[in-house]
C-alpha positions as CSV (number, residue, x, y, z in Angstrom):
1,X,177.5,122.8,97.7
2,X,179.6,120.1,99.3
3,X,180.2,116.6,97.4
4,X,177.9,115.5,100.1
5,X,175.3,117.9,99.0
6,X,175.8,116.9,96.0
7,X,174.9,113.6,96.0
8,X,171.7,114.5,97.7
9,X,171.2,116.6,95.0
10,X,171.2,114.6,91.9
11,X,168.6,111.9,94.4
12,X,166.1,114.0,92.7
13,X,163.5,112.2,90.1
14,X,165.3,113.8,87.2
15,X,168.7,112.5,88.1
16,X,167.0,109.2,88.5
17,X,165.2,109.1,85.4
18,X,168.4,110.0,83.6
19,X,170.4,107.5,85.5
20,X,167.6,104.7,84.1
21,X,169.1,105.9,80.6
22,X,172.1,105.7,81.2
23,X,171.8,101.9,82.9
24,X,169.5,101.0,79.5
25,X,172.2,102.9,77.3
26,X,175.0,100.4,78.3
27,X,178.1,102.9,77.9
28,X,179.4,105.7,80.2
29,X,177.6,108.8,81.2
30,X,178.6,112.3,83.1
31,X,177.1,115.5,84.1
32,X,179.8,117.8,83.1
33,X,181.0,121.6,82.7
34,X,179.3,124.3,84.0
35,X,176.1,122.6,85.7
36,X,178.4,121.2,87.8
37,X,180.8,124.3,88.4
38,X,177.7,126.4,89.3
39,X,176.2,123.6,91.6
40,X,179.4,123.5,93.6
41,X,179.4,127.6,93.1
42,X,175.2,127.6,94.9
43,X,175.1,129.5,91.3
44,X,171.7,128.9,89.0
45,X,172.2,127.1,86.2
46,X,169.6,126.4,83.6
47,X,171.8,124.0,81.0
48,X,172.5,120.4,82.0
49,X,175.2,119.5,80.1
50,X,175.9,115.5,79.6
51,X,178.9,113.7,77.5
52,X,178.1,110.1,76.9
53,X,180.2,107.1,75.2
54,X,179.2,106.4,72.2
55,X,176.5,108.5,70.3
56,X,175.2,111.5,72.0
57,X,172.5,112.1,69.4
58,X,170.5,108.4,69.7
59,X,171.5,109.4,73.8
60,X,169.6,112.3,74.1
61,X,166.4,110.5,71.8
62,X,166.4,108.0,74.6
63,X,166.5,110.7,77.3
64,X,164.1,113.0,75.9
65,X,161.8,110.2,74.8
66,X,161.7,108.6,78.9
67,X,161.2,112.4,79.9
68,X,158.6,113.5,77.3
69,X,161.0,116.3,76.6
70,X,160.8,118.4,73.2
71,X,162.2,117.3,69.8
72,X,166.0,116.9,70.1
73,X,168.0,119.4,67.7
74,X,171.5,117.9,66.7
75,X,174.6,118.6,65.0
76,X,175.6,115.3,63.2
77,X,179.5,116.9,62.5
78,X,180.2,117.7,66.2
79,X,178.0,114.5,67.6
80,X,175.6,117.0,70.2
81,X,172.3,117.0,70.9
82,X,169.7,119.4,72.6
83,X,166.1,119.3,74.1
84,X,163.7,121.1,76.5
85,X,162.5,119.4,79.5
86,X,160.2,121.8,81.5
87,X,162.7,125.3,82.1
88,X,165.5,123.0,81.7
89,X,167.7,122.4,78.4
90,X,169.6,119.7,77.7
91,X,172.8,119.4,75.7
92,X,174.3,115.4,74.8
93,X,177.4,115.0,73.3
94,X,179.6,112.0,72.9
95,X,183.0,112.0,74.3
96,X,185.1,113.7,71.4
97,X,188.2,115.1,70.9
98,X,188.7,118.2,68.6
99,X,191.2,120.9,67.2
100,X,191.6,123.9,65.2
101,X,193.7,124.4,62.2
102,X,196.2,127.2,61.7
103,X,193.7,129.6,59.5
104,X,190.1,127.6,60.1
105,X,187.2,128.4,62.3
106,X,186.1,125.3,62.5
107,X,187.3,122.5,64.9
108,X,188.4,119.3,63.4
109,X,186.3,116.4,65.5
110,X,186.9,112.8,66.3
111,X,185.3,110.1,68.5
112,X,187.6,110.1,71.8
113,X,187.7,108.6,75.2
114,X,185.7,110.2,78.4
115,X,189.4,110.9,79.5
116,X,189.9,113.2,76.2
117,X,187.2,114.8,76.7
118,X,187.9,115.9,80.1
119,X,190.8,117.0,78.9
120,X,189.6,119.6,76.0
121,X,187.7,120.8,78.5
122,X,188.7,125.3,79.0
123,X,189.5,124.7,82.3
124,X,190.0,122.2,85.4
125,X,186.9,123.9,87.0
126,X,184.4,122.7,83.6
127,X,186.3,119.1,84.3
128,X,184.5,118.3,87.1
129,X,182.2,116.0,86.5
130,X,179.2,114.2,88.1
131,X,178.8,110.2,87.7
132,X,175.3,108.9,86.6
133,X,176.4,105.6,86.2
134,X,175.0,102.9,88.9
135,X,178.2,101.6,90.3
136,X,179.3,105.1,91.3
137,X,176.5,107.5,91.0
138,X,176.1,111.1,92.3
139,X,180.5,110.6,93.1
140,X,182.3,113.9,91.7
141,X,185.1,113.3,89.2
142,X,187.5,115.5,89.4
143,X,190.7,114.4,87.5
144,X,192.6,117.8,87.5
145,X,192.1,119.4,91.4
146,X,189.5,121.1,89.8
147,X,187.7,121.3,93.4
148,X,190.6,123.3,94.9
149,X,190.8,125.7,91.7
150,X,187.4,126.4,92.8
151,X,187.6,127.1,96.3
152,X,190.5,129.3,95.5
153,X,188.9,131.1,92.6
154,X,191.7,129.9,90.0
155,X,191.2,129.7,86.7
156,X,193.8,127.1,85.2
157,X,193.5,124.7,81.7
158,X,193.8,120.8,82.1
159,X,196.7,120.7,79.6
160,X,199.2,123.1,78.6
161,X,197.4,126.4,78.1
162,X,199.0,127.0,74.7
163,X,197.8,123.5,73.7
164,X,194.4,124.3,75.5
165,X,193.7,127.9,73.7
166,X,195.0,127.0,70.2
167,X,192.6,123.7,70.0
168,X,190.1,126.8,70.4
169,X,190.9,130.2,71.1
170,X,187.8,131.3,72.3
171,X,188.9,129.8,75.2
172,X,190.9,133.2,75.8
173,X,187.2,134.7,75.7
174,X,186.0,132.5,78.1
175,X,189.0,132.6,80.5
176,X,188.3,136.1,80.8
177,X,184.1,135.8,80.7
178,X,185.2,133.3,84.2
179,X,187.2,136.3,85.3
180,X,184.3,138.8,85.1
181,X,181.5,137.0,86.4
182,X,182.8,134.9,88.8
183,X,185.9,137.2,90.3
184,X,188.4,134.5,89.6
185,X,192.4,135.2,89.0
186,X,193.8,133.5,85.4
187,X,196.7,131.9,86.2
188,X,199.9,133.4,85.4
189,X,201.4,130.9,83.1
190,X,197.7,130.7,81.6
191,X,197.4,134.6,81.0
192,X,200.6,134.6,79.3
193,X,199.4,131.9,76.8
194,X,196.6,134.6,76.4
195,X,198.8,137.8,75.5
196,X,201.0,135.5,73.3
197,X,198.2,134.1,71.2
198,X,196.0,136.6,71.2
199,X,195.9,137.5,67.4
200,X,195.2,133.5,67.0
201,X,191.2,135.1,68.2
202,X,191.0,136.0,64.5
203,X,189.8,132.6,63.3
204,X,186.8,132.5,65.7
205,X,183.9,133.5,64.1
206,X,182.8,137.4,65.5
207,X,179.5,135.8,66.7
208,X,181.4,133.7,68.9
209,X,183.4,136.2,70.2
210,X,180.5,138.7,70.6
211,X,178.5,136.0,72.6
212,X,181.1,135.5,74.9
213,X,181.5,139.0,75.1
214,X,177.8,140.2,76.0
215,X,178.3,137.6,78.9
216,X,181.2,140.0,80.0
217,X,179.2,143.1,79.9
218,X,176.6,141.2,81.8
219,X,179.1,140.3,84.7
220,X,178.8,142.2,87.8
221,X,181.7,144.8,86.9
222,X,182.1,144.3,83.7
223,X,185.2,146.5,83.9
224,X,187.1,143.5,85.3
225,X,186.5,141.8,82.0
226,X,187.6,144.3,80.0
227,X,190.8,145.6,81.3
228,X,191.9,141.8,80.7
229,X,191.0,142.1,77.6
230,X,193.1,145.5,77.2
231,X,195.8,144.0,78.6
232,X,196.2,140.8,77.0
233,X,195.5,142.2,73.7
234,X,192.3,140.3,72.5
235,X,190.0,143.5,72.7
236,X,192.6,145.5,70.2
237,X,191.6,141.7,67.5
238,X,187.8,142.9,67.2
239,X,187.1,146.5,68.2
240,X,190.4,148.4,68.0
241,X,187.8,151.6,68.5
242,X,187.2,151.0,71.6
243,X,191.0,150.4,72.2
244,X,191.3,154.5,70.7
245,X,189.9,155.7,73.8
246,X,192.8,154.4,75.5
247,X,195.4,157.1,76.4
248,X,196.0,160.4,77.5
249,X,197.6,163.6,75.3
250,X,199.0,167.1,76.8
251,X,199.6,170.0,75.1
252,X,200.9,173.0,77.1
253,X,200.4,171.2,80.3
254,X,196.9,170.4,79.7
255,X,195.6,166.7,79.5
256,X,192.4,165.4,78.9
257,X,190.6,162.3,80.9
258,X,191.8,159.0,79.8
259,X,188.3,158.0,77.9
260,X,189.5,154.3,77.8
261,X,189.3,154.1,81.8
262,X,186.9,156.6,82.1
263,X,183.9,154.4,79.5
264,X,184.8,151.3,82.0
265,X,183.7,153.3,85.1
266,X,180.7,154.7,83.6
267,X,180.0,150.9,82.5
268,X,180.0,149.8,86.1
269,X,178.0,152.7,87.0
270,X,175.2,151.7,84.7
271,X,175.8,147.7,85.6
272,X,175.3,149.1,89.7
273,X,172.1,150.6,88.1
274,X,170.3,148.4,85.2
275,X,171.1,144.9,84.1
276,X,170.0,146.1,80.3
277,X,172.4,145.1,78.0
278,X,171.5,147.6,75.3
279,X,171.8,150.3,77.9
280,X,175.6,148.7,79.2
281,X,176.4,148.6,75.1
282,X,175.1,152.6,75.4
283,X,177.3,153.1,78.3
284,X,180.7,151.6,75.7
285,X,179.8,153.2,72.8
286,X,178.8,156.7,74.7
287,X,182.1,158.5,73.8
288,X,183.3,156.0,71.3
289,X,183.8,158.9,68.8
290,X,185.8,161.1,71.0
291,X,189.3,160.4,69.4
292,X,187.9,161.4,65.9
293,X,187.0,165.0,67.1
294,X,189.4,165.6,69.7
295,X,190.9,169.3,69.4
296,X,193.1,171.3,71.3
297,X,192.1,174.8,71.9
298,X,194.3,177.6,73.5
299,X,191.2,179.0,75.4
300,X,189.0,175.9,75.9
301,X,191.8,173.4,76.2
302,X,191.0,170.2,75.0
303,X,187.3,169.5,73.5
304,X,185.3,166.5,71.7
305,X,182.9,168.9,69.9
306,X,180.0,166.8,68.2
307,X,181.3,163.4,69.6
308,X,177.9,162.1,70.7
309,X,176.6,162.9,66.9
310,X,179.3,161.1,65.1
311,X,179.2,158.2,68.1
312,X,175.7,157.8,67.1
313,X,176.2,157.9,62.9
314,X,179.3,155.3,63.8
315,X,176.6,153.0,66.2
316,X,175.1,150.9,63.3
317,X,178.5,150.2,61.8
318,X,180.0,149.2,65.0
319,X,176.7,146.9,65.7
320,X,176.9,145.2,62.3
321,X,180.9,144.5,62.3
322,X,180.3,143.0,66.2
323,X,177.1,140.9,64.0
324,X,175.1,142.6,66.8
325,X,171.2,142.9,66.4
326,X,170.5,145.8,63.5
327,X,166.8,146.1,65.0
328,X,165.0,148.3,67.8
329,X,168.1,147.3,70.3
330,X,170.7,148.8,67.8
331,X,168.2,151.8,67.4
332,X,168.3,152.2,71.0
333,X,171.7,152.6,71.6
334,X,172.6,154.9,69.0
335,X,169.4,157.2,70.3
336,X,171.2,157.0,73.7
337,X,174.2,157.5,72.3
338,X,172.9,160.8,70.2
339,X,171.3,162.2,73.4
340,X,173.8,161.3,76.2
341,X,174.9,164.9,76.6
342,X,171.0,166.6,76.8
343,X,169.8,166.3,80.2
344,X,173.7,167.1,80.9
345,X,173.7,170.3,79.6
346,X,170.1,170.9,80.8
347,X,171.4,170.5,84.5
348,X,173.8,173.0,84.3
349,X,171.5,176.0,83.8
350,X,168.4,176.8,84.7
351,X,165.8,174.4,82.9
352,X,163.7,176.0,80.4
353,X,160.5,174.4,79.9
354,X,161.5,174.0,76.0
355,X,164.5,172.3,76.3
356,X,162.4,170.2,78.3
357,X,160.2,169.3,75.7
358,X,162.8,168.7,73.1
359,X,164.0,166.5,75.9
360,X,160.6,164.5,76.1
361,X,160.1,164.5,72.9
362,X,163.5,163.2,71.6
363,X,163.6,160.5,74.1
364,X,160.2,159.7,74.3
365,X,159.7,156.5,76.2
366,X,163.7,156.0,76.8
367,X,164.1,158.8,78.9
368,X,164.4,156.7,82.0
369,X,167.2,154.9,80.8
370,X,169.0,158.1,79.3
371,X,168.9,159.9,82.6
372,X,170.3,156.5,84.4
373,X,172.8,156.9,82.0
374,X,173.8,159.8,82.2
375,X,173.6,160.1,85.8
376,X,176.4,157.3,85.3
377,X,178.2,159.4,83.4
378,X,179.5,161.0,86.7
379,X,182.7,159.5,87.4
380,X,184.9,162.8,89.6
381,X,186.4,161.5,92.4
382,X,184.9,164.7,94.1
383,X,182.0,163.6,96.6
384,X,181.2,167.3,96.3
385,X,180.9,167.7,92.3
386,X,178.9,163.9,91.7
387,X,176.4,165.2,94.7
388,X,175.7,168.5,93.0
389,X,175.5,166.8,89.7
390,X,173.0,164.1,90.7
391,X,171.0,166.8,92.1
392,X,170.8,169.0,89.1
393,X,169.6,165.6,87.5
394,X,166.9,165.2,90.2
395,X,165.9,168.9,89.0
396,X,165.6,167.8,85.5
397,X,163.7,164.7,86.4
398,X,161.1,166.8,88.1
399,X,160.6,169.2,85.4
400,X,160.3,166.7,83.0
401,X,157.3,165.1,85.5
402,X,156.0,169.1,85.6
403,X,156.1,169.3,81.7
404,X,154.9,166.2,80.9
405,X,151.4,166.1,82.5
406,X,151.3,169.2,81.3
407,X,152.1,169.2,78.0
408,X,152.0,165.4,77.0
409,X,155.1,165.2,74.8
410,X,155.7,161.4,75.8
411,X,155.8,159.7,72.3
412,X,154.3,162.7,70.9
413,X,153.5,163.0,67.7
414,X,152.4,166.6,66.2
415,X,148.9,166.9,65.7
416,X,148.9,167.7,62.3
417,X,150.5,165.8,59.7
418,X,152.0,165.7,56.3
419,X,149.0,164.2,54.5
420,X,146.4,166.7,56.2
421,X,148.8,169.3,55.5
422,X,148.8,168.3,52.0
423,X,144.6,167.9,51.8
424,X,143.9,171.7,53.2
425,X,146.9,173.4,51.0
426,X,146.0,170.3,47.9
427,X,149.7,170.0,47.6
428,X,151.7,167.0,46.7
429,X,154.8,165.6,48.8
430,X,157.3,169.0,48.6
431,X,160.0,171.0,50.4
432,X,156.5,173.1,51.5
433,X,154.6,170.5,53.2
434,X,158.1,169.4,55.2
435,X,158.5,173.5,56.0
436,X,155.3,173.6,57.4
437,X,155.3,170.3,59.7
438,X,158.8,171.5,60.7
439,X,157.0,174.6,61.5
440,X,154.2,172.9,63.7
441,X,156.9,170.8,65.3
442,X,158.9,174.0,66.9
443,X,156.0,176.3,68.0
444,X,154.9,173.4,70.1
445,X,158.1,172.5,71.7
446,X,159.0,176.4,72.3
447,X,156.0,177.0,74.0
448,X,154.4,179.5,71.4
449,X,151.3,176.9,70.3
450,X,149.5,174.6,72.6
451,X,149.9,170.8,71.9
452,X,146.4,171.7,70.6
453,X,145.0,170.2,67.5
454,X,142.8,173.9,67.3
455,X,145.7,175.8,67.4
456,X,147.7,174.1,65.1
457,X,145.2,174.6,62.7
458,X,145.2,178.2,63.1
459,X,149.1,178.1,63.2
460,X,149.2,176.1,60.0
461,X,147.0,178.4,57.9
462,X,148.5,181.4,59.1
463,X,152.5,179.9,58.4
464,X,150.7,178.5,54.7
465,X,149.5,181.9,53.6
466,X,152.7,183.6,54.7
467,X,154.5,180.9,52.0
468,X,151.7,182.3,49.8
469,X,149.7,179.1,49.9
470,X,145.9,179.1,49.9
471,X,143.7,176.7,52.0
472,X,141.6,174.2,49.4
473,X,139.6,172.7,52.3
474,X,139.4,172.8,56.1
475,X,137.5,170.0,58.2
């Protein structure tokens, strides 16, 4: 949008009903940061952020109150407010100032001016602001050129970027979140800052940093995001395993794929493909274990034997040190993670309808994603090799089609289990009952047994009185 559009813009009843506030209010009032960067940008934007002078908590009661909007939440120590008004949220904050000290997570905050707060702003492009006040209202504020950072995609900090990212150094995050998802350049004298101060990230709180860096992942090409972070050094302050992959070793002449470069390309194969987060966190953790088993073999060369297994075992770790979700969305991962080399393997030979089903039923209603993924997993520069490779996937996908309306392994679960196998043999829980359900389990998937309640019955006595077991009761 142009400032003309703009002003046309915030002519809407909202903007008028806020601009009533502020006029009642008495003090100062701006839209700031990012509703306005993202107007200017034709991005959506779904947070209308407001700084105020004065109180930013009795602010946003007024506000909410004139706009029936929901019960404002505050933080008393940092002087913000939120609400909900219809799909929109609304944060208030009084024009502050604030700082960090050497070895503290948390910001030191004062009252300040409307100037001071423009000026702890990240960057000149979250300076702009938007007036709501009657003698200038809908005019664009821009005190730092913020307007032609923006047209020319910079990303510079209002003050002295070493003053800027030590007042908060997730501001290094942030710089590079911009970076990602909006394709802007970090200014040099501003990236520097960055790889000189990048150990300073270890006072911010790991849910900070993760936030900032699921928005990274989300980005377009998340790759962008994280060579920065490579490069500048912040990545090697909360997930030096990642940083492992980096690198490439010969021995005899033979080198393996740098796995560093090679995770980033899969990444923005999967972002081309799905905007799941857990399935881009599948795509960064997929070889995460391969420096732990990497060997050198005279015949084989260089190998990662059992990488996705350990990967996986390493997955809920990795989640909880991040402070990443430990629920279904960690689970997820570390199946995809377990499985990532299955349907890979499969494709290379001819597909036997029990690998199949050991296929079906190990990724039961994830095997969507896990062929997307995997099909990312191609990265050869050879046209040839990917095309032949996403056919052999196309193969796979159709058997598992053939194979699962006939055999219905999605989800499956065997038809017997441990408690009926207890009732007919009248055991208790035992090594036996888990032998035998085991038992069930394989015939099934190799093909040898129906997915048949009838014939697992007959399987199950017949496996029972070869352990030398006898039936107490059969329905």
């Amino acid at each position: 949008m142009t400032p003309d559009e703009i002003k046309a813009h915030v002519n809407q009843p909202i903007f008028k009903e806020i601009a009533a506030t502020v006029k009642d209010f008495g003090k100062p009032a701006y839209v700031v940061g990012g509703y306005v960067r993202d107007l200017l940008l034709d991005r959506p934007c779904k947070d209308l952020d407001i700084v105020v002078e004065g109180s930013g908590i009795e602010f946003a009661k007024a506000l909410s109150d004139r706009l029936n909007g929901t019960k404002v939440s505050f933080f008393k120590n940092f002087g913000t407010a939120m609400f909900m008004h219809n799909d929109l949220e609304f944060e208030v904050v009084g024009a502050r100032k604030e700082s960090y000290r050497d070895h503290s997570r948390k910001p030191l905050v004062e009252d300040g001016t409307l100037q001071e707060d423009r000026e702890r702003r990240d960057f000149t492009i979250n300076a702009l602001s938007i007036s709501l006040n009657p003698e200038d209202f809908g005019t664009i504020v821009d005190p730092f050129d913020g307007l032609s950072d923006l047209r020319d995609g910079r990303l510079i900090t209002p003050l002295d970027p070493v003053q800027t990212y030590s007042d908060d150094p997730l501001r290094m995050m942030r710089a590079i979140r911009f970076a990602s998802q909006l394709g802007f350049h970090i200014e040099d004298r501003s990236y520097q800052a960055i790889k000189d101060h990048a150990e300073r990230l270890k006072i911010v709180s790991q849910e900070r940093i993760t936030d900032e860096l699921n928005k990274i992942i989300l980005s377009p090409k998340p790759s962008v995001g994280f060579k920065l972070l490579f490069k500048t050094g912040l990545l090697h302050q909360f997930f030096p395993k990642m940083v492992a992959l980096h690198g490439v070793d010969v021995k005899n002449g033979i080198g393996h794929k740098d796995n560093f470069y090679h995770t980033l390309q899969v990444l923005d194969n999967v972002a081309d493909r799905s905007d799941d987060l857990w399935l881009r966190w599948s795509a960064i953790l997929h070889d995460i274990a391969k420096p732990a088993t990497k060997r050198f073999d005279t015949q084989a060369g260089w190998t990662f034997h059992g990488h996705e297994d350990l990967g996986a075992r390493w997955t809920p770790k990795i989640f909880r040190e991040l402070k990443l979700p430990l629920d279904h969305k960690m689970k997820f991962v570390q199946k995809m993670v377990r499985l990532h080399l299955r349907p890979i393997a499969l494709s290379k030979k001819e597909v036997s309808d029990s690998g199949i089903r050991r296929l079906l039923f190990d990724a039961g209603e994830d095997l969507e994603s896990l062929m997307t993924l995997c099909e990312s997993d191609i990265t050869s520069k050879n046209e040839y090799k990917v095309k032949r490779f996403l056919d052999n996937f196309q193969r796979v996908r159709e058997k598992c089609k053939e194979v699962e309306e006939s055999d219905r392994l999605r989800n499956w679960q065997p038809p017997i289990g441990g408690q009926e196998i207890m009732d007919i043999f009248g055991l208790g829980p035992s090594r036996e009952v888990g032998e035998l359900k085991t038992a069930i389990r394989e015939a099934i998937l190799e093909g040898e047994i129906k997915n048949d309640y009838e014939e697992a019955l007959a399987y199950l006595l017949n496996k029972g009185r070869a352990l030398g077991l006898t039936p107490k009761t059969v329905n």
